[in-house]
N, CA, C and O atoms as a CHARMM CRD file, in Angstrom:
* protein
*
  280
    1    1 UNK  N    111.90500 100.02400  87.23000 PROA 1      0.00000
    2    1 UNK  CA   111.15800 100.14800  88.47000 PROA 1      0.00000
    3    1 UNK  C    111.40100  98.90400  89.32100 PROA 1      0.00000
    4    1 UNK  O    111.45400  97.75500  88.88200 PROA 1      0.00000
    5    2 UNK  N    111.54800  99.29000  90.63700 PROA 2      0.00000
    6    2 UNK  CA   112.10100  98.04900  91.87800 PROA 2      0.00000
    7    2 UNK  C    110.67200  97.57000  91.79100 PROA 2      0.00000
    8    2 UNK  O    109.67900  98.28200  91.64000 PROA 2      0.00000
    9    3 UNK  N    110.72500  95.96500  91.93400 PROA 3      0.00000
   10    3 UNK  CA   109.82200  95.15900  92.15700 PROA 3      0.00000
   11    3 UNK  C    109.81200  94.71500  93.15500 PROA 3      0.00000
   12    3 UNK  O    110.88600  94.11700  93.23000 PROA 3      0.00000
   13    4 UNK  N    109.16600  94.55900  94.25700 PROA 4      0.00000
   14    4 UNK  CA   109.17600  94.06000  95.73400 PROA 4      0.00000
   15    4 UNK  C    108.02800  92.55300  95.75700 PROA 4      0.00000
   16    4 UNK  O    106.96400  92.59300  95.13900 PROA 4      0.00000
   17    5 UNK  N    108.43100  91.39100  96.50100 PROA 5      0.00000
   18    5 UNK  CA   107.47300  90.40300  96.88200 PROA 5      0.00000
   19    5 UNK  C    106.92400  90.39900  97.99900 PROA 5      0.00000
   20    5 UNK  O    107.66900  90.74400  98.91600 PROA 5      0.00000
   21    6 UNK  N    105.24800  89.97300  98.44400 PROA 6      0.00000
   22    6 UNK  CA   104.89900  90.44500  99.37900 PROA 6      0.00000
   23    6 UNK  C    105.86500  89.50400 100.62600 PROA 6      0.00000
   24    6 UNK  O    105.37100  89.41400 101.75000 PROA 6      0.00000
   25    7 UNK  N    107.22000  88.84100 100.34700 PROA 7      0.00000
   26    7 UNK  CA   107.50800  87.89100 100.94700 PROA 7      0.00000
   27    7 UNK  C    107.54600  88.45100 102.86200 PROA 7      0.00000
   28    7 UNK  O    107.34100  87.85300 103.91900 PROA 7      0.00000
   29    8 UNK  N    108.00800  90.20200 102.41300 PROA 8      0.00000
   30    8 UNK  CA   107.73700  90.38900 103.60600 PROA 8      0.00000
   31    8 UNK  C    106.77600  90.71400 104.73100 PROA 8      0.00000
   32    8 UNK  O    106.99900  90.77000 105.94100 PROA 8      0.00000
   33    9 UNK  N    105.72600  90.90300 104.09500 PROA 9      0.00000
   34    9 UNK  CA   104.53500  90.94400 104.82800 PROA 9      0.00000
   35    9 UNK  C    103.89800  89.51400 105.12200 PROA 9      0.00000
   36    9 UNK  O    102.95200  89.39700 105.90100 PROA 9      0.00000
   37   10 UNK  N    104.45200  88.46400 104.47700 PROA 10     0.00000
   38   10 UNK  CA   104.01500  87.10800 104.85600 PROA 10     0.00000
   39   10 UNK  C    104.63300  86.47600 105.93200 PROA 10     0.00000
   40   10 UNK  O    104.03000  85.79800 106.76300 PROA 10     0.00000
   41   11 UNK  N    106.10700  86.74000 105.92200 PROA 11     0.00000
   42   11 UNK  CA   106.82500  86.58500 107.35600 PROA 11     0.00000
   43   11 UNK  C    106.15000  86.98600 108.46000 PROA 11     0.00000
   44   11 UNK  O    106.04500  86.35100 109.51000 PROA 11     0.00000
   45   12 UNK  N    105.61700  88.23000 108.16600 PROA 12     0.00000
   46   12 UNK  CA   105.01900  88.52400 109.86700 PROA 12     0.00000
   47   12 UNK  C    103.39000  88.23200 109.31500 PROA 12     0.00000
   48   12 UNK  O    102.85200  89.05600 108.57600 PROA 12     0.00000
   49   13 UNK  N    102.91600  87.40300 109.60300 PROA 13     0.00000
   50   13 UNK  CA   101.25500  87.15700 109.39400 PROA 13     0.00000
   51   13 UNK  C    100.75500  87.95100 110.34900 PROA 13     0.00000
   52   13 UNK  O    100.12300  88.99500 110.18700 PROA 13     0.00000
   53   14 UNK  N    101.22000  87.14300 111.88700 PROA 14     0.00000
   54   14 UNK  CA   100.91300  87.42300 112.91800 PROA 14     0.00000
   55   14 UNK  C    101.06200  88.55400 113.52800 PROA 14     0.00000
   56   14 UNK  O    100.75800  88.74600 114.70500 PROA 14     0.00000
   57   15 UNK  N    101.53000  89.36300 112.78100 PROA 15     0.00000
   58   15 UNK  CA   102.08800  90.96400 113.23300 PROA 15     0.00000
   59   15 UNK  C    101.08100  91.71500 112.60600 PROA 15     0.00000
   60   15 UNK  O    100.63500  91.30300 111.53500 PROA 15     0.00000
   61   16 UNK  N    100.65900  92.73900 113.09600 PROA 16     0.00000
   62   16 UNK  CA    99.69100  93.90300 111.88200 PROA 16     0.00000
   63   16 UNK  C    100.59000  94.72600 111.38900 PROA 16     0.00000
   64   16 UNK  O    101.60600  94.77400 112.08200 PROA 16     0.00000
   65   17 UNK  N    100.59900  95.43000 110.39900 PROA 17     0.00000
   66   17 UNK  CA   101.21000  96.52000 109.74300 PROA 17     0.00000
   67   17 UNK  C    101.04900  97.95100 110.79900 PROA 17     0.00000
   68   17 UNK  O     99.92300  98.32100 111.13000 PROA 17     0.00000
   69   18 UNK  N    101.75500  98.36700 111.06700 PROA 18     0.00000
   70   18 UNK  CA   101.74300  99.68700 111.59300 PROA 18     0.00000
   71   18 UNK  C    101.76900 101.02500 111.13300 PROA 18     0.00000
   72   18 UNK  O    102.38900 100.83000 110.08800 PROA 18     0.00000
   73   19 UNK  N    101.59100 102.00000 111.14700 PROA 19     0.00000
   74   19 UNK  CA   101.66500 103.26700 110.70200 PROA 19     0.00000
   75   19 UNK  C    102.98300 104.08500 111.45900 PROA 19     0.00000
   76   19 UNK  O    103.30000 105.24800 111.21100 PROA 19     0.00000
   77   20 UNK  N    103.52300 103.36300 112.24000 PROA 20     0.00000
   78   20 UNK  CA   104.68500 103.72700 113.11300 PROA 20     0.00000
   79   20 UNK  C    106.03200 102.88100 112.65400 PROA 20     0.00000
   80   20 UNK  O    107.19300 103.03400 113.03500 PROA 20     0.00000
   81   21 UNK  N    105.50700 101.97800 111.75000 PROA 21     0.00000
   82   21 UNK  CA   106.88900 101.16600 111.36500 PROA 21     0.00000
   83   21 UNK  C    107.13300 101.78900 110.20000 PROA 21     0.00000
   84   21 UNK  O    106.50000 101.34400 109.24200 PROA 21     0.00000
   85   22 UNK  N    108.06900 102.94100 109.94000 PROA 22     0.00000
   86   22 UNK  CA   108.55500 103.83000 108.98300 PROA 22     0.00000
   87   22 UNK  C    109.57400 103.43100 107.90100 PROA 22     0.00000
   88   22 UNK  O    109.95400 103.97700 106.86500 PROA 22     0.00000
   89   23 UNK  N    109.97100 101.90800 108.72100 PROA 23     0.00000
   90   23 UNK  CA   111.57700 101.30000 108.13100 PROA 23     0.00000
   91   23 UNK  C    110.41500 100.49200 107.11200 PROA 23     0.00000
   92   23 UNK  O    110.76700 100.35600 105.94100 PROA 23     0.00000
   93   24 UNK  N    108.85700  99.87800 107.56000 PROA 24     0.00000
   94   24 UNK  CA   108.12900  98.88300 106.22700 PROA 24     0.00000
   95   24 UNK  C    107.57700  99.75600 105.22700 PROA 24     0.00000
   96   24 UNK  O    107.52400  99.53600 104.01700 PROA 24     0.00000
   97   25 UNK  N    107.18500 100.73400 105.83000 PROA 25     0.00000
   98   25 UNK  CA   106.68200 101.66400 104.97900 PROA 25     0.00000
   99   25 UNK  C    106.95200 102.06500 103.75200 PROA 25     0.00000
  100   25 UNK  O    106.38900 101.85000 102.67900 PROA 25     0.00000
  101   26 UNK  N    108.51800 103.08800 104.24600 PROA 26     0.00000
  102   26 UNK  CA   109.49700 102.98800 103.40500 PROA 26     0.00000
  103   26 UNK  C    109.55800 102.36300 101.80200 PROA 26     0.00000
  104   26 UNK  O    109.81700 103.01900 100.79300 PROA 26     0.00000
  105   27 UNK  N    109.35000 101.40600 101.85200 PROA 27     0.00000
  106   27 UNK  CA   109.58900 100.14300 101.14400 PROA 27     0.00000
  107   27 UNK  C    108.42900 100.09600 100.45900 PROA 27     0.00000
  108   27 UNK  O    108.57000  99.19500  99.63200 PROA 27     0.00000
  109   28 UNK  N    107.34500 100.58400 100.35100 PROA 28     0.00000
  110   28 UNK  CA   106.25500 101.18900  99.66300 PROA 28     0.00000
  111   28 UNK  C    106.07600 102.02700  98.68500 PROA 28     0.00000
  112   28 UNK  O    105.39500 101.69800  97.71400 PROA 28     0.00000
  113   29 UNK  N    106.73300 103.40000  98.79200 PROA 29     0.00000
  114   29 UNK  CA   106.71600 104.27600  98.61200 PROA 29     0.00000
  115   29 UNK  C    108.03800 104.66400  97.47800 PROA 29     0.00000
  116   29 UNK  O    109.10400 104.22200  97.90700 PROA 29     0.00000
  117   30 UNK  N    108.13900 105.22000  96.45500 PROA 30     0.00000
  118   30 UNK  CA   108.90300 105.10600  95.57300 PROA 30     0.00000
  119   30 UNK  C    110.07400 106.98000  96.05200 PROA 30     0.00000
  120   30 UNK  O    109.81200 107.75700  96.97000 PROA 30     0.00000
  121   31 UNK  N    110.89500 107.06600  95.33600 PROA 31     0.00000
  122   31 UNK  CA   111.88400 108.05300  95.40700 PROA 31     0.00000
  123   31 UNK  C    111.49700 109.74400  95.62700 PROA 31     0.00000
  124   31 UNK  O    111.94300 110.71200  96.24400 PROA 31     0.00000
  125   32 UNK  N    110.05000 109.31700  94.43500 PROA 32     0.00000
  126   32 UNK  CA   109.29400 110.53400  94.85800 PROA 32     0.00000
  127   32 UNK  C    108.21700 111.03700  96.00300 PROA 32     0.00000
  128   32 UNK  O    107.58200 112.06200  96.25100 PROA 32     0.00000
  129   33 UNK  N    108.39200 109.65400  96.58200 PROA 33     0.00000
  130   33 UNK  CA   107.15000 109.35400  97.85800 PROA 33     0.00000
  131   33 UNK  C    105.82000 109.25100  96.99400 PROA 33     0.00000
  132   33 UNK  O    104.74600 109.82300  97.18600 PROA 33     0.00000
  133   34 UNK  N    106.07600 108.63100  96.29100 PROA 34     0.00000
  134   34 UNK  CA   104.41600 108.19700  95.51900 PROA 34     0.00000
  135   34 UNK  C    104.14700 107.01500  96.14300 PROA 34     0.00000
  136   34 UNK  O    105.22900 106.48900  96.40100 PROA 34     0.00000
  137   35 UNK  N    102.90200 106.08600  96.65100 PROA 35     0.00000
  138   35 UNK  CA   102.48300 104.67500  96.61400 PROA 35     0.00000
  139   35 UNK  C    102.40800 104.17000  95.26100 PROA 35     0.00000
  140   35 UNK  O    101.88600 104.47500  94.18900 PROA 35     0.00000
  141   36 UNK  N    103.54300 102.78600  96.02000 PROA 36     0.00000
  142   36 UNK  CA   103.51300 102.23000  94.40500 PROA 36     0.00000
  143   36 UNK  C    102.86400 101.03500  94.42600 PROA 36     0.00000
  144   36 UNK  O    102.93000 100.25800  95.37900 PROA 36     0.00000
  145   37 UNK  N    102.20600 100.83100  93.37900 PROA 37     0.00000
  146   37 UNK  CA   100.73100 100.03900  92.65900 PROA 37     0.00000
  147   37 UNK  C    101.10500  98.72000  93.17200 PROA 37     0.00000
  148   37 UNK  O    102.16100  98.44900  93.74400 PROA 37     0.00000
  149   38 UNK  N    100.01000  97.82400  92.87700 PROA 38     0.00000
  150   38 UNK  CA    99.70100  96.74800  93.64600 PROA 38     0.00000
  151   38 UNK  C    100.62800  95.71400  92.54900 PROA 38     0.00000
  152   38 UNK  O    100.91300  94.58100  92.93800 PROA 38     0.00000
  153   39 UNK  N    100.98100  96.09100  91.44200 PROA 39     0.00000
  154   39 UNK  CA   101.69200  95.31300  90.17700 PROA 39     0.00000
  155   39 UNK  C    103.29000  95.40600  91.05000 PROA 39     0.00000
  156   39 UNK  O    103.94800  94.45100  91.46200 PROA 39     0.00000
  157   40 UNK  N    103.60400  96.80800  91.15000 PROA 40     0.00000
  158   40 UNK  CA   104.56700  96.66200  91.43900 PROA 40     0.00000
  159   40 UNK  C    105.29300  96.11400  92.88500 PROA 40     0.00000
  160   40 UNK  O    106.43500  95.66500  92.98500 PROA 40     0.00000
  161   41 UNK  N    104.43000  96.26200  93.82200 PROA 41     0.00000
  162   41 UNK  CA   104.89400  95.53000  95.33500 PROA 41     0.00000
  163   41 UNK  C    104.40100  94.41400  95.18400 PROA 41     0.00000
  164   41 UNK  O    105.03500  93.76200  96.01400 PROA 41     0.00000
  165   42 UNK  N    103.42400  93.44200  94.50800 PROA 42     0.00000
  166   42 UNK  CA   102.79500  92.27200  94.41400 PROA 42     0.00000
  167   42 UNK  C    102.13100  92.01500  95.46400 PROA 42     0.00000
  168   42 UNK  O    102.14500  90.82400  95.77100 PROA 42     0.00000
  169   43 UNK  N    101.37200  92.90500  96.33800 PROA 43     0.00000
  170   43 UNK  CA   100.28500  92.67900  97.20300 PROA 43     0.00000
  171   43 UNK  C     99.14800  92.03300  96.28300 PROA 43     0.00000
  172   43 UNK  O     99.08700  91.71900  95.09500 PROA 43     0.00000
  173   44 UNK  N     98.07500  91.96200  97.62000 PROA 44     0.00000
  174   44 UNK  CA    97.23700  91.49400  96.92900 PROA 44     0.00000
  175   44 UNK  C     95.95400  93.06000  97.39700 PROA 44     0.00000
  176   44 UNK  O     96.45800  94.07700  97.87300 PROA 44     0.00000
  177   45 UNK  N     94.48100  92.99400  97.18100 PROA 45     0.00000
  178   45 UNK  CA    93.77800  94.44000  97.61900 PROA 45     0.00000
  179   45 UNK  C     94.21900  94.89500  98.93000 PROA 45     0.00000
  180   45 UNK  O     94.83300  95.90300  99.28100 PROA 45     0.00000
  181   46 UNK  N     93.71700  93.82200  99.61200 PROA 46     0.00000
  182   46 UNK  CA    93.58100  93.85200 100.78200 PROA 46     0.00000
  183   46 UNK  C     95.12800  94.47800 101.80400 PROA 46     0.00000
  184   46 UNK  O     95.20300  95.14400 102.83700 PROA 46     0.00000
  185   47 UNK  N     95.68100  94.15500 101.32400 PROA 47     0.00000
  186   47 UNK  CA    96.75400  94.12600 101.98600 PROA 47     0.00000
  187   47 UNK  C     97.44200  95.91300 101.18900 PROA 47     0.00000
  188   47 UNK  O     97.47700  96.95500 101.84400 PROA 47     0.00000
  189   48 UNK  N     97.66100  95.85400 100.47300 PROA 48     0.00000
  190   48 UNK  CA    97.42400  96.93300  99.54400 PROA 48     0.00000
  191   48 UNK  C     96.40200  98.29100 100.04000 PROA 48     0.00000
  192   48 UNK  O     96.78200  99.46100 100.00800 PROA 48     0.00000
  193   49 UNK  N     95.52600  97.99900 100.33300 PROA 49     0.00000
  194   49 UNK  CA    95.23200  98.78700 100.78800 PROA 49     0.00000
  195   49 UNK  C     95.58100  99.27600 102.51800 PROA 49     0.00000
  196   49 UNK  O     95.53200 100.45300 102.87600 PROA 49     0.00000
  197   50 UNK  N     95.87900  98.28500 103.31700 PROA 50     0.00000
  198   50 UNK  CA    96.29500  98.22900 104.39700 PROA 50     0.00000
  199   50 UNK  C     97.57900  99.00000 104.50900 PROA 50     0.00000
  200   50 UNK  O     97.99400  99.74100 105.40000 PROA 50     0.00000
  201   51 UNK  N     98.11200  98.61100 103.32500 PROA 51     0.00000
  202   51 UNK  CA    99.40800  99.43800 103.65900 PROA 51     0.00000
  203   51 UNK  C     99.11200 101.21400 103.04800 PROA 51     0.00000
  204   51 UNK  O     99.47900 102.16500 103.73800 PROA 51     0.00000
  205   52 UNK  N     98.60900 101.35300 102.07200 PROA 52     0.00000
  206   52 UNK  CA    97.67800 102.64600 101.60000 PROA 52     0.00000
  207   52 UNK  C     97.62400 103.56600 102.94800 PROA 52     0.00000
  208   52 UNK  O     98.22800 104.58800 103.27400 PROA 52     0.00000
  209   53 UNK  N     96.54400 102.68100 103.65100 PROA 53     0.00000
  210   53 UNK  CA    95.83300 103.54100 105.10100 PROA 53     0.00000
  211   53 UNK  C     97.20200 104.02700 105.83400 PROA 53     0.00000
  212   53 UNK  O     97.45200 105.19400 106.13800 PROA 53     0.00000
  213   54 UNK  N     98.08800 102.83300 106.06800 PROA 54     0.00000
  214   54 UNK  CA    99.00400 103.31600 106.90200 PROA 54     0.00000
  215   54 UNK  C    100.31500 104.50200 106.83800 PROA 54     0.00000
  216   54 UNK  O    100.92800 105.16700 107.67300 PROA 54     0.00000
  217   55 UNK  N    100.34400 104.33100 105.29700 PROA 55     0.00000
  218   55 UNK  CA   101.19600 105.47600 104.67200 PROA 55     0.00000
  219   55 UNK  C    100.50300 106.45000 104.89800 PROA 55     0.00000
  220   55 UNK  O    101.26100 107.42000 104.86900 PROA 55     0.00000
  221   56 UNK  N     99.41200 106.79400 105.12500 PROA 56     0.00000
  222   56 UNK  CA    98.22700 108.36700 104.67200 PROA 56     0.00000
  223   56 UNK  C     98.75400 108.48600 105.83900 PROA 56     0.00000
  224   56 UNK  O     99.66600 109.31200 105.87300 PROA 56     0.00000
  225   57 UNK  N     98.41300 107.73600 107.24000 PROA 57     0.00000
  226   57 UNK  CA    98.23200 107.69000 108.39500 PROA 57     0.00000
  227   57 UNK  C     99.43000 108.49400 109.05700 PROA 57     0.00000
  228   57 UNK  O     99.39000 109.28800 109.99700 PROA 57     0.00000
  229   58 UNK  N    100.68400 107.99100 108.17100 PROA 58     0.00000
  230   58 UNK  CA   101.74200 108.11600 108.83500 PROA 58     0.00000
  231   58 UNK  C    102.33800 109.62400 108.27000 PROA 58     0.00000
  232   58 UNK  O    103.19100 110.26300 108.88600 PROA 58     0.00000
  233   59 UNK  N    101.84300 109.97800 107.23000 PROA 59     0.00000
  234   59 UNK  CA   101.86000 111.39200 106.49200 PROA 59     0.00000
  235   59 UNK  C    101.30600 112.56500 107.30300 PROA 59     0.00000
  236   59 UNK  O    101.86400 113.62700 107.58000 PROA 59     0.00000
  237   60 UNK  N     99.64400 111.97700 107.73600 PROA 60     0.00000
  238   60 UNK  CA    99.18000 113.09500 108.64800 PROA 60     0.00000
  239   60 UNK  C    100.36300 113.43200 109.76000 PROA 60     0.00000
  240   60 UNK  O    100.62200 114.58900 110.09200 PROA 60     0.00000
  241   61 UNK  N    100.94200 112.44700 110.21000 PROA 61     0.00000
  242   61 UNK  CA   100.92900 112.22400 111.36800 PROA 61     0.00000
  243   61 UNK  C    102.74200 113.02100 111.50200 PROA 61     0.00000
  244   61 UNK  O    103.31800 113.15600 112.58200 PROA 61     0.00000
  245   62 UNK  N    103.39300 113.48100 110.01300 PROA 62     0.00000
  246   62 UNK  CA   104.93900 114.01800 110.14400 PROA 62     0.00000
  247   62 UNK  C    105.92800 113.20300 110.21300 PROA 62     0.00000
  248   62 UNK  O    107.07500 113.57700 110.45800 PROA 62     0.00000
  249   63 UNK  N    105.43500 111.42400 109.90700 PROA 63     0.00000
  250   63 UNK  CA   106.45100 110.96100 110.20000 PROA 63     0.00000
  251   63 UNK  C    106.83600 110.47100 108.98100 PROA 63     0.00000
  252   63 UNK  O    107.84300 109.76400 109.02700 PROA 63     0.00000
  253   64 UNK  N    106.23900 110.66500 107.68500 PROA 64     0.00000
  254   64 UNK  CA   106.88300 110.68500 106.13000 PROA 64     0.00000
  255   64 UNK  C    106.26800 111.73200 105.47500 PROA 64     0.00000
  256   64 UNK  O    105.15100 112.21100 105.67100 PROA 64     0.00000
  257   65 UNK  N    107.20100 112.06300 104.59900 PROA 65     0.00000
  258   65 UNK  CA   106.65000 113.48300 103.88400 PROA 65     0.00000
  259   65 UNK  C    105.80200 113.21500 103.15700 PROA 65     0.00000
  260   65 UNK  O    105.55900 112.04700 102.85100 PROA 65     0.00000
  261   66 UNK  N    105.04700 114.38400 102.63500 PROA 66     0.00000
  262   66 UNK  CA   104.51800 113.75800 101.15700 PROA 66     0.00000
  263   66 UNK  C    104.49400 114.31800 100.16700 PROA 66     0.00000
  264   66 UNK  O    103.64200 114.22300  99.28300 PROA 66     0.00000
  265   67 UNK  N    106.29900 115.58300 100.22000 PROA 67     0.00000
  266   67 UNK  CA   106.49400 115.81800  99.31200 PROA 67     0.00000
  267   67 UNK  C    108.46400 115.30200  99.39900 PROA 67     0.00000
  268   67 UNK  O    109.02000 114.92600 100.43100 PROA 67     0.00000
  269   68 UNK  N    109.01500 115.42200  98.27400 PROA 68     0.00000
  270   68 UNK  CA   110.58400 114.97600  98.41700 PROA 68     0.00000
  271   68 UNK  C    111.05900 116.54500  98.49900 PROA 68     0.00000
  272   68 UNK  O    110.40300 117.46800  98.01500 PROA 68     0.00000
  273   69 UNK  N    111.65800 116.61700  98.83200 PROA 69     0.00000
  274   69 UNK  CA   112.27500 118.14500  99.01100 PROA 69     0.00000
  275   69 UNK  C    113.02400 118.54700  97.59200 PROA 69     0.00000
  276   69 UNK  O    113.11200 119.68400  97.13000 PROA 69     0.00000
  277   70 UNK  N    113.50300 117.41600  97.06000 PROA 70     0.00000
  278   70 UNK  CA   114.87000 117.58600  95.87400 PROA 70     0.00000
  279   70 UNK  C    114.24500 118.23200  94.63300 PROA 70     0.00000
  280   70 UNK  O    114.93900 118.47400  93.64600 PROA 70     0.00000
């Protein structure tokens, strides 16, 4: 399993997470489009959950699936 550091969400402090940025998202979300756990991206809750909201957000919304087709 890919291990991710939150190094990139620390680069942008000053930026909020979006539900429209599909390219950070992405990067969340594992092969099967599952959210992957806070062990494995090394968030911390908060942030973790921030990104949570924005994946749901972005699911309602058609711009990631939330099923894989394959």
């Amino acid at each position: 399993m890919a291990s991710y550091n939150n190094k990139y969400i620390s680069e942008k402090k000053n930026e909020i997470l979006d539900y429209k940025d599909i390219d950070v998202l992405r990067k969340f979300i594992n092969d099967q489009n599952k959210i992957l756990s806070r062990r494995s991206t090394g968030l911390n809750s908060k942030q973790q959950k921030q990104v949570t909201k924005c994946i749901k957000r972005a699911r309602m919304l058609a711009l990631l699936p939330f099923l894989n087709k394959d």
